[in-house]
C-alpha positions in Angstrom: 21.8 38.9 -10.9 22.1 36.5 -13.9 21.3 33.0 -14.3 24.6 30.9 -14.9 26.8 30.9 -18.3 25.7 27.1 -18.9 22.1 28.0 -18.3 22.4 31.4 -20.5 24.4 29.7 -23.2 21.6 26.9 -23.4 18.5 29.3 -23.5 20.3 30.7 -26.9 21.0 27.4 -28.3 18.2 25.3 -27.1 15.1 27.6 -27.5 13.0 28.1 -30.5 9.2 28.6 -31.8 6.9 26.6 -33.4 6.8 28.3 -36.5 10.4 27.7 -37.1 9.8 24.3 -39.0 6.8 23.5 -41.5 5.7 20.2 -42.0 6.7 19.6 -45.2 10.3 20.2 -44.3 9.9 18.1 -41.3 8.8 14.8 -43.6 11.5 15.8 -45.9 13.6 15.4 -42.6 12.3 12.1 -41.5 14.0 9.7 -44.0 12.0 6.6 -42.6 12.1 7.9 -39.4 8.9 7.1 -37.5 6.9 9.3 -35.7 4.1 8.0 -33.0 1.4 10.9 -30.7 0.5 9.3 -27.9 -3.0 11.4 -25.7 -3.7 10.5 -22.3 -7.5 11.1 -22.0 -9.9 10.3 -18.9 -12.9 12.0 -19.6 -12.3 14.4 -22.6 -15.0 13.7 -24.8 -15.3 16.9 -25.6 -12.0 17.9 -26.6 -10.1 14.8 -27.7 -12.1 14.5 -31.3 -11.0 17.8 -32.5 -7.3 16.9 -31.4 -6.9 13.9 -33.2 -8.8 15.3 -36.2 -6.4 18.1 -36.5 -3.5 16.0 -36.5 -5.1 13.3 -38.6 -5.8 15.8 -41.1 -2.8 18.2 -41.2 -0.1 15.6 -40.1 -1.4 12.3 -41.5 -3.5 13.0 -44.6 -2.4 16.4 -45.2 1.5 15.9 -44.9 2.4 12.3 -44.0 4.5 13.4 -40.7 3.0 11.5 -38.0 2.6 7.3 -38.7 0.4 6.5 -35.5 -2.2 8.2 -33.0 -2.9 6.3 -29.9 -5.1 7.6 -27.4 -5.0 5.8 -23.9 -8.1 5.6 -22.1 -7.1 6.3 -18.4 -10.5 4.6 -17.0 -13.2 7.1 -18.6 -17.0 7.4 -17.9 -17.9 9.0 -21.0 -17.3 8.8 -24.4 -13.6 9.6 -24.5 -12.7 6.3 -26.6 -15.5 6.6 -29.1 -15.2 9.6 -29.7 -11.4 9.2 -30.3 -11.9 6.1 -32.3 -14.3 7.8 -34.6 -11.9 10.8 -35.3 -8.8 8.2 -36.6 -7.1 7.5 -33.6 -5.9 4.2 -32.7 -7.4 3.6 -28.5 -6.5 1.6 -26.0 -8.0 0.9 -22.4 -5.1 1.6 -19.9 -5.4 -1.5 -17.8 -5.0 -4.1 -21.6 -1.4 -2.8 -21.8 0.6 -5.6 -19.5 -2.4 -7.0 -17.6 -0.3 -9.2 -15.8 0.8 -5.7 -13.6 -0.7 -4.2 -11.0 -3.2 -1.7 -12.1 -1.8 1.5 -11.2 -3.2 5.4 -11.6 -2.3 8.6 -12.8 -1.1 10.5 -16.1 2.2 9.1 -15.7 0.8 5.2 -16.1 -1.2 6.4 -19.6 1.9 8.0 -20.8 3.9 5.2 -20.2 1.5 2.4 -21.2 1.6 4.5 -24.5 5.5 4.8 -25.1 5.0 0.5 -24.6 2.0 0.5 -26.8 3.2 2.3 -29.7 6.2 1.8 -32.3 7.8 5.1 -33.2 11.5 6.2 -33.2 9.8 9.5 -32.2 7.3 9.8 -29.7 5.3 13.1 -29.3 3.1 13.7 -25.9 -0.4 15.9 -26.3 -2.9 16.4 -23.6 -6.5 15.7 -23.7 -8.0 18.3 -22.8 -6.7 21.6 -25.2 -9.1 23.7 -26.5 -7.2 25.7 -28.8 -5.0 22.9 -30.4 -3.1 23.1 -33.6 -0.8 20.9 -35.7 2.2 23.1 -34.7 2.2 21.4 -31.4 3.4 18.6 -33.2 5.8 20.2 -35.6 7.0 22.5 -33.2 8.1 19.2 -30.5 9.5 17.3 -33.4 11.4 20.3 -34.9 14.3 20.1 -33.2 14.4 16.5 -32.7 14.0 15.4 -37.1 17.0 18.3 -37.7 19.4 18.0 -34.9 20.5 14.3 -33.8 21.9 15.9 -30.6 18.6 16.6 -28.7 17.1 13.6 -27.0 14.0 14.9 -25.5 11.9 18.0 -26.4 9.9 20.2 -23.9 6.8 23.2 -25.0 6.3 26.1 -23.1 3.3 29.0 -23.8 1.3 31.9 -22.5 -1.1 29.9 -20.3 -4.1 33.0 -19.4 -6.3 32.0 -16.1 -9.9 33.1 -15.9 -11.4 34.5 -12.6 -13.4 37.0 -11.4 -11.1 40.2 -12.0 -10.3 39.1 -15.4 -8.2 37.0 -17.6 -4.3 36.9 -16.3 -2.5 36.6 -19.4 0.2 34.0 -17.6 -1.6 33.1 -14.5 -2.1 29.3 -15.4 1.0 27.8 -14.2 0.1 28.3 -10.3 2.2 24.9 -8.8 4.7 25.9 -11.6 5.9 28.8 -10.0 5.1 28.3 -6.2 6.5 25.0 -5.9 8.5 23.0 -9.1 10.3 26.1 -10.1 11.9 27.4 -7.1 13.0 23.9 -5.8 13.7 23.1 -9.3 16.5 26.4 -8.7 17.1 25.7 -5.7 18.6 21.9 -6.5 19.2 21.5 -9.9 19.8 24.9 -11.2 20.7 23.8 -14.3 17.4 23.2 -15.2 16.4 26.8 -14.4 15.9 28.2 -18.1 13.0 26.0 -18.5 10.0 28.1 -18.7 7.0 25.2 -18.4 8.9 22.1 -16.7 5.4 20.6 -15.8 4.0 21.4 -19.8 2.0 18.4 -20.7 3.5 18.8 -24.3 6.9 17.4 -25.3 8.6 14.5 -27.3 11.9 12.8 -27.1 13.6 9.9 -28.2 12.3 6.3 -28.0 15.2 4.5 -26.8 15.5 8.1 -24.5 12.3 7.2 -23.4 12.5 3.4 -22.6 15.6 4.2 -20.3 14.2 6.6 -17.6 11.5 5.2 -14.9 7.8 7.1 -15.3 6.4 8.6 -12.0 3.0 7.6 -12.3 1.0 10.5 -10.9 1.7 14.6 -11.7 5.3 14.1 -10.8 6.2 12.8 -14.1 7.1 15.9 -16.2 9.4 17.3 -13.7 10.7 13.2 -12.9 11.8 13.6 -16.7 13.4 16.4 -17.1 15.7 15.5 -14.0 16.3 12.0 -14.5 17.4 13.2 -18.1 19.8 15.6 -17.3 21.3 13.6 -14.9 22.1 10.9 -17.7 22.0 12.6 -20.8 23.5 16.5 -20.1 21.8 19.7 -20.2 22.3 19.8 -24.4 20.5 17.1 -25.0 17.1 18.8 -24.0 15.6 21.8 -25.9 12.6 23.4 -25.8 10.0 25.2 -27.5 7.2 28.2 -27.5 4.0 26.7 -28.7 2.3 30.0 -28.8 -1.2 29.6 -26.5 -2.4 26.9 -24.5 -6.1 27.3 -23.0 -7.5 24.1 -21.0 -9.5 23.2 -18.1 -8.0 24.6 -14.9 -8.3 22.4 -11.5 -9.3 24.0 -8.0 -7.0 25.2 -5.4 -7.4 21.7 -3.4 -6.7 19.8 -6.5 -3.5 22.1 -7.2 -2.1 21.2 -3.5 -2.7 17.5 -4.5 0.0 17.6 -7.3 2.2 19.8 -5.5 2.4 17.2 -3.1 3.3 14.5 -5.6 5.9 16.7 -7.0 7.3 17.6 -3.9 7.7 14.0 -3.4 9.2 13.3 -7.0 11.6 15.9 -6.2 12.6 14.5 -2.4 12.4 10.8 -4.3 15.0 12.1 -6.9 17.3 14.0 -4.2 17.6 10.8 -2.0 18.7 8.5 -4.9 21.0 11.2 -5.8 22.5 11.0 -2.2 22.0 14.6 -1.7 19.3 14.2 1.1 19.6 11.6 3.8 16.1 11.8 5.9 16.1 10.9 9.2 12.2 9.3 8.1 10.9 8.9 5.2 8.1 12.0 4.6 4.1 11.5 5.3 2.2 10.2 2.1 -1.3 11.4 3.7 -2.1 14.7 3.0 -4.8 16.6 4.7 -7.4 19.4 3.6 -10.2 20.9 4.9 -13.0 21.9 2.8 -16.5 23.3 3.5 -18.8 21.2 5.9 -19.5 19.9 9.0 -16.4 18.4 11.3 -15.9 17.2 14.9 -13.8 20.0 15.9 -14.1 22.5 13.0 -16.8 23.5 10.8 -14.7 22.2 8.1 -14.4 18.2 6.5 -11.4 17.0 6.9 -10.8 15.0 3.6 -7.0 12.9 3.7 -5.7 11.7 0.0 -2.8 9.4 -0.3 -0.2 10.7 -2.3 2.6 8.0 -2.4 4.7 7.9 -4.7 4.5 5.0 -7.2 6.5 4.7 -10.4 7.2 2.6 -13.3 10.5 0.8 -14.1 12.3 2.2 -17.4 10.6 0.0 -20.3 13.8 -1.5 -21.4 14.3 -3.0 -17.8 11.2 -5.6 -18.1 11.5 -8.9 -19.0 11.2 -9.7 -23.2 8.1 -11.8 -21.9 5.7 -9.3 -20.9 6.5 -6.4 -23.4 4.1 -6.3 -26.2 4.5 -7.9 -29.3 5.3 -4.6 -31.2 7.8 -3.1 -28.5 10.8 -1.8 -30.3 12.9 -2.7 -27.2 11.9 -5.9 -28.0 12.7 -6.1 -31.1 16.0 -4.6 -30.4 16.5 -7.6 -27.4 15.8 -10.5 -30.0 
């Protein structure tokens, strides 16, 4: 079996590697362009300084790529901003961008908070919590994007290794990638099927690309991207790329079923707005899982999490009134 000629052609065309593009031919390639890296952080003290450092040194100081480094605070208990602040990142609280909204939580809110917070025509996303970051994150997302005006929206991929007790396996990371995104992502958008990470923390896209698609605010919004893009842009207009090695802090099995929950919902959310699935009810937001402890009927707790589905509007849908001073969308409204 083979994957289809559209899906074959566009692996070809629309897959490359960091190392393609050094960052002094990418800021010969920017000509005024902007470029903005917005980090989500709750709790990464230890691993958020040595991010923005790297970028501040190699992409700022170094070679003047990257214009702005925000870091949005998604209500940490430790020293995530300071330490943020003190390495030359710009930080913001999550709940001071449009106080006048409902405080809502997730990755998906930071994210979005930051596209509304920041003022680049280019607007690269890093996680937190890396432990083997490098500046080519950055250069390898904005690659494509600074040399081809036909990609909108840039998605990384690596070798993610997993840690247990028989060993290290080498690609063993990406657990809810292959057991739940990835064959529902095949089974219903199948053009989507050559992407090898479609829940990688890393990408970059367009601002105005950006602005025009709604942000699921919990662990749905990766693969919420990719399909509300293709839907409105075309397969060509996303690429991705191999970032080499990513090594981070891996979550338990209970956390896992969590966000494959809130995919799993992203996915059914995107499927009934596509009038491809008409349910007969709308599918339970309480999930239930039984850890170690002392029950009624089972010696097991019975712990239920909500797992609705909540999700921002697209940015350039809000009224001029609440958008921040700064907001490019605003400035393209006056």
């Amino acid at each position: 079996m083979r994957v289809s000629a559209e899906v074959g052609t566009w692996l070809a065309r629309r897959s490359s590697r960091a190392g393609d593009w050094w960052a002094a031919e990418l800021v010969a390639a920017k000509r005024g362009t902007r470029v903005s890296v917005v980090i989500p952080a709750r709790d990464e003290a230890e691993t958020v300084g040595a991010i923005v450092g790297t970028i501040r040194r190699e992409l700022v100081e170094r070679f003047p790529l990257v214009d702005e480094i925000l870091v949005v605070d998604s209500h940490s208990t430790d020293a995530t901003a300071e330490v943020a602040a003190a390495a030359g990142a710009d930080v913001v609280a999550q709940d001071s961008v449009f106080p006048e909204l409902e405080s809502l939580t997730g990755k998906g809110e930071a994210l979005w908070k930051g596209v509304a917070e920041t003022s680049g025509d280019l607007v690269v996303f890093v996680d937190g919590d890396l432990r083997d970051f490098t500046a080519d994150y950055v250069t390898g997302l904005l690659g494509p994007l600074l040399t081809d005006p036909g990609i909108a929206y840039v998605k990384g991929f690596y070798h993610r290794p997993l840690a247990g007790a028989a060993g290290v396996e080498p690609d063993g990371g990406g657990r809810v990638t292959e057991l739940v995104a990835r064959p529902l992502l095949n089974m219903y958008w199948p053009e989507l099927a050559g992407f090898v990470q479609p829940l990688a923390g890393e990408y970059a896209g367009r601002r105005e690309v950006l602005e025009g698609i709604p942000f699921v605010t919990h662990y749905g919004v990766e693969v919420g991207h990719l399909i509300d893009l293709l839907e409105l842009h075309g397969l060509d207009a996303l690429a991705q790329v191999d970032l080499g090695h990513r090594t981070h802090r891996h979550q338990g099995t209970q956390a896992l079923g969590r966000m494959a929950a809130q995919i799993m919902l992203t996915l059914m959310d995107r499927l009934e707005r596509g009038g491809r699935v008409i349910s007969a009810a709308p599918p339970s937001t309480s999930l239930a899982q039984f850890r170690r402890g002392a029950g009624e009927a089972v010696e097991r707790e019975l712990v239920l999490t909500d797992v609705t589905l909540t999700q921002r509007p697209p940015l350039e849908s809000l009224p001029p009134e609440i958008r921040p001073e700064n907001s490019p969308a605003l400035r393209r409204s006056a």
